[in-house]
MARKOL-764611 format. One record per atom (N, C-alpha, C): x, y, z; residue in one letter. Coordinates in steps of 0.2 Angstrom, whole numbers, plus 2048, in hexadecimal, padded with zeros to 3 digits. Example, Ala and Ser with C-alpha at 12.3 -4.5 7.8 and 13.67 -1.06 7.14 Angstrom:
2
8427E4827A 83E7EA827A 8427F0827A 8407F5823S 8447FB824S 840800827S 
This chain:
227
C1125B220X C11260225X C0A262227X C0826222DX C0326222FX C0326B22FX BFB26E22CX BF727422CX BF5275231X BF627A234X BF527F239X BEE28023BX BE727D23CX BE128123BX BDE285240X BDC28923DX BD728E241X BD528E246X BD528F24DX BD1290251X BCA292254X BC4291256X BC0298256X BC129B25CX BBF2A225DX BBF2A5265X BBB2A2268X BBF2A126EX BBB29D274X BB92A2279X BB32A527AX BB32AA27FX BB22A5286X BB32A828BX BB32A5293X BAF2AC296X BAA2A8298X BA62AE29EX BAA2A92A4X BAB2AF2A8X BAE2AE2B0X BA92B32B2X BA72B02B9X BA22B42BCX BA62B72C3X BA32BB2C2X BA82C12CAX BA62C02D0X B9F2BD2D1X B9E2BB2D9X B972B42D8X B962B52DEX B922AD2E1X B8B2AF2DDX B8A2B62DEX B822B92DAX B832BA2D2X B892B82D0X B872B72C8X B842BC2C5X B862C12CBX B842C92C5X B882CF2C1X B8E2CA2C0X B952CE2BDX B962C92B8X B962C92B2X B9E2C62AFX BA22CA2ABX BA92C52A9X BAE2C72A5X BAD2C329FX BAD2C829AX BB02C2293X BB92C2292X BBA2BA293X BC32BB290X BC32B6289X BC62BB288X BC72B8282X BCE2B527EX BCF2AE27BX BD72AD27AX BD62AE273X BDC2B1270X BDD2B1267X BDC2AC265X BDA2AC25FX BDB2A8259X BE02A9257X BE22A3255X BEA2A1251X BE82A524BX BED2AB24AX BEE2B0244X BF22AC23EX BF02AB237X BF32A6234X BFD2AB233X C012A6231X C062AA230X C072AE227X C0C2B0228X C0E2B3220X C102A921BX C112A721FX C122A121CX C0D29C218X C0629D21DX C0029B21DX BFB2A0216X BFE2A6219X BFA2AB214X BFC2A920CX C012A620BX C032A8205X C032A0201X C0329B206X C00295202X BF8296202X BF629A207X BEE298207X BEC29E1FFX BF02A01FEX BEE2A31F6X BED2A11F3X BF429D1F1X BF52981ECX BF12941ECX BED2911F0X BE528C1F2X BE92871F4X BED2861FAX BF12801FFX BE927D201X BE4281204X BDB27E206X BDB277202X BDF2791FEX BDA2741F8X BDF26D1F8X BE526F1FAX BE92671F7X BE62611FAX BE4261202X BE1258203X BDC2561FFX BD925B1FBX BD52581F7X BD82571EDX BDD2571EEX BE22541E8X BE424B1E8X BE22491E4X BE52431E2X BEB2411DCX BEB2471DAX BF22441D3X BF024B1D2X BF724F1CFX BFA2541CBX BFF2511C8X BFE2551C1X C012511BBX C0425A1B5X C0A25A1B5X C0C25F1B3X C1325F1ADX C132641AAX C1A2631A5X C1E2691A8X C222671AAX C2A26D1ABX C2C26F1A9X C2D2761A2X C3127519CX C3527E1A1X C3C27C19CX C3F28119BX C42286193X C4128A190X C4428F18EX C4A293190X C5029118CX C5629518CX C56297188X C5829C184X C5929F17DX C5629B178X C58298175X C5429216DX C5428C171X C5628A176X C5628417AX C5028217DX C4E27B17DX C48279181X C48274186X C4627418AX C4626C18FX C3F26E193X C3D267192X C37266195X C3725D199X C3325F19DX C312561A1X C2A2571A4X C282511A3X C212501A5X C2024E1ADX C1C24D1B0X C1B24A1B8X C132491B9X C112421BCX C0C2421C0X C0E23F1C4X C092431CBX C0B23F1D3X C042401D4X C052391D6X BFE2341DBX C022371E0X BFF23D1E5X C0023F1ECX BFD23B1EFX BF82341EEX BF42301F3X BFB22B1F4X BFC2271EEX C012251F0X C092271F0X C0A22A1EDX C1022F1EDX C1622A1E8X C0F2291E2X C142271DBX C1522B1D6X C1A22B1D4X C1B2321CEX C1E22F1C9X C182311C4X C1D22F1BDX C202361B9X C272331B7X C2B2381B3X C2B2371ADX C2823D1A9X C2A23A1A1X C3024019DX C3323E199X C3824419AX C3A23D18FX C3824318CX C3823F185X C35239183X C37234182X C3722D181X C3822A188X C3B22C18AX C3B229193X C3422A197X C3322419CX C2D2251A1X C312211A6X C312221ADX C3321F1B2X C2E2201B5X C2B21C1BBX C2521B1C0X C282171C5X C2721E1CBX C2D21B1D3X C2621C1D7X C282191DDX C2521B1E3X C2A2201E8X C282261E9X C2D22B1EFX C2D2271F5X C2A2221F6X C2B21F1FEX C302171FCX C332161F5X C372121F7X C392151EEX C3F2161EFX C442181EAX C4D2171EAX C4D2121E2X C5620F1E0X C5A2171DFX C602171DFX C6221C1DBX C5F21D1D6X C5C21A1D1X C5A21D1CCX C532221CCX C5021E1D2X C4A2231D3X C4C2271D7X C522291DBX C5522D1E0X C572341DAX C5A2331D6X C5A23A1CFX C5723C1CCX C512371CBX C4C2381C8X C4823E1CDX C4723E1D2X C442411D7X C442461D8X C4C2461D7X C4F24D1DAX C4C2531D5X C4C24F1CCX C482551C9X C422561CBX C3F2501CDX C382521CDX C362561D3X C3B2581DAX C3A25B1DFX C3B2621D9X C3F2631D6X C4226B1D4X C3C26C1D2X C3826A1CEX C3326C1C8X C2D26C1CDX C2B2661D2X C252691D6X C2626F1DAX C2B2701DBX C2D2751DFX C2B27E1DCX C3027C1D5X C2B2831D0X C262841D1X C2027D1D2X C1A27F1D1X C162811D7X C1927D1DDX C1527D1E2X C1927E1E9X C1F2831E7X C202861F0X C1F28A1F2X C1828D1F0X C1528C1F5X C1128C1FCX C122831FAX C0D27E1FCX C1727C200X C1B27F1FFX C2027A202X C2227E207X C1F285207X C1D28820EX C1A285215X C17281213X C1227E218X C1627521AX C17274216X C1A26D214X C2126E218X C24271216X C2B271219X C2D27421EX C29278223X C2827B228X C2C27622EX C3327A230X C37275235X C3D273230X C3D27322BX C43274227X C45278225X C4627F229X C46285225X C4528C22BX C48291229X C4529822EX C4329C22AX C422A122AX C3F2A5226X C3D2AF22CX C3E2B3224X C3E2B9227X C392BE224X C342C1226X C2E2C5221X C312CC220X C322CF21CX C302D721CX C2A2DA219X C272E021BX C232E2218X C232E5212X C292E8211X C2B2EB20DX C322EC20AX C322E9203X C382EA202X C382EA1F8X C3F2EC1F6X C3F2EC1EEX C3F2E71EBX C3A2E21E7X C3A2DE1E3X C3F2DD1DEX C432D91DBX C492DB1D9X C482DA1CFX C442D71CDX C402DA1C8X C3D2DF1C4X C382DF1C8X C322E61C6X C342ED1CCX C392ED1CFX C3A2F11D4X C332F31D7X C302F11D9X C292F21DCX C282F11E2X C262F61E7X C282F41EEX C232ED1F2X C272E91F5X C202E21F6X C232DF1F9X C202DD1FDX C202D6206X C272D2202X C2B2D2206X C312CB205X C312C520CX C302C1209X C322B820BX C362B620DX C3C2B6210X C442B020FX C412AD212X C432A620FX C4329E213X C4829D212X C4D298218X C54298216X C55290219X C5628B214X C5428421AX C5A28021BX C5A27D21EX C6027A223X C65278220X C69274220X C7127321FX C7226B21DX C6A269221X C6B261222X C6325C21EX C6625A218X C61256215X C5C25A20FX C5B25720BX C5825A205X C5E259201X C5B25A1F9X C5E25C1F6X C622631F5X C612661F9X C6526C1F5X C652721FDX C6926D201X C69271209X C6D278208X C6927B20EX C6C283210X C6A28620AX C65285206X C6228D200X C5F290204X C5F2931FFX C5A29B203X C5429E1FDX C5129E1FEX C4A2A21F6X C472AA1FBX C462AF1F7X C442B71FBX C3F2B61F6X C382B41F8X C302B51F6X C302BD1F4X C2E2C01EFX C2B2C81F1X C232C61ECX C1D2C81F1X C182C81F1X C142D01F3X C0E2CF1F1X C0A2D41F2X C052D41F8X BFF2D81FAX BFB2D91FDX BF62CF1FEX BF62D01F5X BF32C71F3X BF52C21F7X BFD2C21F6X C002BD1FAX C012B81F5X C032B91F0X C022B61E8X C0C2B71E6X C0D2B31E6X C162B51E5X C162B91DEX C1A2BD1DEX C1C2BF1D8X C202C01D3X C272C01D9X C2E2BD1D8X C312BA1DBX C362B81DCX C3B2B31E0X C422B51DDX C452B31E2X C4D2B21E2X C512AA1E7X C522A81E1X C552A21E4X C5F2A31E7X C612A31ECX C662A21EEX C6929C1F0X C6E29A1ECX C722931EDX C762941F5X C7528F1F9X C7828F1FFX C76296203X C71298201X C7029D207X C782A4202X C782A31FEX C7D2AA1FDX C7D2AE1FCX C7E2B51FCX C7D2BD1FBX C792BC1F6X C7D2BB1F0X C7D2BC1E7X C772B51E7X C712B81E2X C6C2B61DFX C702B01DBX C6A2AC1DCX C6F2A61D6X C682A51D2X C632A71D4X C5E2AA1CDX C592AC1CFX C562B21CCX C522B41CDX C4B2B41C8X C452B31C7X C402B21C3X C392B61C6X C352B71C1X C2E2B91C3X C2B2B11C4X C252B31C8X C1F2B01C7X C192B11C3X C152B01BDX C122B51BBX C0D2AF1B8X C092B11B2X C062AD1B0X C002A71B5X BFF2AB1B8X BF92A61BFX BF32A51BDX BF129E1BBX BE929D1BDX BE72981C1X BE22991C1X BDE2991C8X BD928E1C4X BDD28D1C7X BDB2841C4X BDB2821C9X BD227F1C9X BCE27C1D2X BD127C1D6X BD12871D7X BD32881DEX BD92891E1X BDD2861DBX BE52871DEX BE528E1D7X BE92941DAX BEF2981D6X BF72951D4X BF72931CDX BFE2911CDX BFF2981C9X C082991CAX C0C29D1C5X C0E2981C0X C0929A1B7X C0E2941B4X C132971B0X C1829E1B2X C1D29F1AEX C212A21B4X C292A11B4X C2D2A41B8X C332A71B1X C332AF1B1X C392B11ACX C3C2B61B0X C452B51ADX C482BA1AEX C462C01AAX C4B2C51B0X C4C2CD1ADX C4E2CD1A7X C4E2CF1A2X C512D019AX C562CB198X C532C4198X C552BE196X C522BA192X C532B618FX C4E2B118CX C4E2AB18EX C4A2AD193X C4B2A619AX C442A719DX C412A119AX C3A2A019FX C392981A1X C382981A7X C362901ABX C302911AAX C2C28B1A8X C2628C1A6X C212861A8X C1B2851AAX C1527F1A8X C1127F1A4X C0F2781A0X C0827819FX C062711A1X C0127019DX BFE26919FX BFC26A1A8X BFA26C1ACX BFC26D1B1X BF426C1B2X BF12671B5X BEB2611B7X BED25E1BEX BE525D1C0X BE525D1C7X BDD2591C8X BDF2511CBX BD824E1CBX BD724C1D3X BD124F1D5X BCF24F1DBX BCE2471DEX BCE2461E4X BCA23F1E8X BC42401E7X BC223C1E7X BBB2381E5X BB623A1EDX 
């Protein structure tokens, strides 16, 4: 998905007669970035063309339960290796059997944890979306800016969701709510929390539920720039 840039102001003198002893200044706006723009340019979206490989582990915690998998993806050539145990598979996303078609699909769920972000900007034309400025966070009950994206019905894996971003003044997510098919009822709801700040991008590396013992989590989470 092509990034929106900046424009500068372009002032115009018009002159009001033959003697050139009048002018106007007119002036056209600059493109104001959106809420969409604001809130990847947090997370340090500035930075991604200058990414060559991000390499991360997935893991999940449910009660005494663990699951975890590995991922590196070559964003130059858009190879991802999946290690997941004793397993490693290594696809290319521009030519995939069914076996790298499943595989994939985890691997969309988990970059997605990390970086949607960045799929604000990417997915633009897949999706509509609503801002408010204020509204109840449904964790920390804290008053703060709400997101819905609700994206089409046709293609993806996981058509017609819906996710309600609530963020602060930062523009830094804080929680989420994911909705399956765009439905009333939350089908999960999680913080964003634990963020650092690794060359320029803010990730969240923990997402927990309210009064559960349930956290999506990262580590390993590396990032080797172009040359």
């Amino acid at each position: 998905m092509k990034f929106v840039r900046f424009i500068p102001l372009l002032t115009v003198l018009i002159f009001a007669n033959c003697k050139m002893d009048k002018k106007q200044e007119v002036s056209t706006p600059i493109n104001e970035p959106t809420v969409l723009d604001k809130i990847a340019l947090a997370h340090g979206f500035d930075q991604w063309n200058n990414v060559a490989q991000i390499s991360f582990t997935f893991n999940v915690d449910r009660d005494s339960n663990h699951f975890e998998r590995a991922w590196v993806w070559n964003t130059m050539s858009n190879e991802v290796t999946h290690i997941s145990g004793t397993d490693t598979l290594v696809y290319n996303r521009r030519q995939m059997d069914s076996t790298a078609l499943k595989t994939n699909a985890g691997f969309i769920n988990d970059r997605y944890w990390l970086l949607a972000p960045f799929n604000l900007i990417w997915d633009q034309g897949n999706f509509t979306y609503t801002h408010m400025e204020a509204e109840i966070a449904p964790i920390s009950k804290k008053p703060m800016q709400k997101l819905t994206i609700v994206y089409g019905t046709d293609g993806g894996y996981t058509p017609g969701d819906a996710y309600d971003l609530y963020f602060e003044d930062d523009f830094l997510i804080r929680e989420w709510v994911f909705r399956k098919t765009n439905q009333e009822e939350p089908s999960l709801t999680t913080t964003w929390e634990d963020y650092i700040d690794h060359q320029g991008f803010n990730f969240a590396l923990s997402h927990k539920k309210a009064n559960e013992d349930f956290n999506i989590y990262f580590d390993d989470v590396t990032i080797i720039k172009k040359q």
